[in-house]
C-alpha positions as CSV (number, residue, x, y, z in Angstrom):
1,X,-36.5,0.3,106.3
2,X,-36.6,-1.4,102.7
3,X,-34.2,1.1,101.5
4,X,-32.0,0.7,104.5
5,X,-32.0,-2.9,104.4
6,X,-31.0,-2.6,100.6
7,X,-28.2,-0.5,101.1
8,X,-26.5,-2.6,103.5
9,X,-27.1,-5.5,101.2
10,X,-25.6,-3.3,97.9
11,X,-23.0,-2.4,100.3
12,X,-22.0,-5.9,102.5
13,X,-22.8,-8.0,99.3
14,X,-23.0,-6.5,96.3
15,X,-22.6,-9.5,94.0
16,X,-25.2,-10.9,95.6
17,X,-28.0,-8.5,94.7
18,X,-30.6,-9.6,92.4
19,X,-33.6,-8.2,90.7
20,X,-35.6,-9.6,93.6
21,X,-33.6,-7.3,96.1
22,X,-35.8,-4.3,94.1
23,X,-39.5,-5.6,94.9
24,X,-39.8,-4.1,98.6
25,X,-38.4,-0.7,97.1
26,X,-41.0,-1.0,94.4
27,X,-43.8,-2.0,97.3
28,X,-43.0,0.9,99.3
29,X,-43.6,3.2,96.5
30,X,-40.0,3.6,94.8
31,X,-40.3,4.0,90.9
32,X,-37.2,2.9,88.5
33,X,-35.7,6.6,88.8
34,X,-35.8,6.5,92.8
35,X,-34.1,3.1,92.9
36,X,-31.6,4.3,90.5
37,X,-30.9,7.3,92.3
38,X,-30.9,5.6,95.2
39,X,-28.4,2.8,94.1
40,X,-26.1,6.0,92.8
41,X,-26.1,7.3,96.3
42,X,-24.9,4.0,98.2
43,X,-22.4,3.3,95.6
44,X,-20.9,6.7,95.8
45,X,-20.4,6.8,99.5
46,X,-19.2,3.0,99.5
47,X,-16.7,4.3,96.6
48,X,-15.3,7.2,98.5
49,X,-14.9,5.3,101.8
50,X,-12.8,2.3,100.2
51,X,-10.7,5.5,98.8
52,X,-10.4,7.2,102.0
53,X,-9.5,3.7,103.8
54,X,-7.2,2.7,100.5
55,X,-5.2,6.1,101.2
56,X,-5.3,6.5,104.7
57,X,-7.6,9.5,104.8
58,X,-8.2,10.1,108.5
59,X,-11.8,11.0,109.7
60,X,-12.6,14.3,110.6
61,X,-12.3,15.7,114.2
62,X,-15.5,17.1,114.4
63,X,-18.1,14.1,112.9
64,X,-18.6,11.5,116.0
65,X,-17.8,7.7,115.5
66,X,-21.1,6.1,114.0
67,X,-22.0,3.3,116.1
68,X,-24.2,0.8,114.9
69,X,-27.4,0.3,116.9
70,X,-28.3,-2.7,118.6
71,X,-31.6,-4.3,117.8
């Protein structure tokens, strides 16, 4: 969940992410290189979305809709 919840921050607000943002990844175990990694991963798929919307790249046929759960 502390990765999750740091992803949609990086991805929803990323100017407001601060060093703080990194302590519940570090709690749950997450050394320097994971959170780096991670961080990489997020930022790719946010880049290549905002390409794909910026062109007009329709979604595949075959990959359902995502909807986001309610909670």
């Amino acid at each position: 969940m502390a990765l999750c919840t740091y992803a949609e921050k990086l991805t929803l607000a990323p100017t407001e992410m601060t060093a703080a943002d990194l302590e519940p990844l570090r709690a749950q175990g997450l050394d320097d290189r994971a959170i780096h990694d991670a961080t990489q991963v997020v930022s790719y798929f946010n880049y290549i979305n905002r390409i794909a919307d910026a062109l007009g790249v329709e979604p595949e046929t075959f990959v359902p809709a995502w909807e986001k759960p309610t909670t």
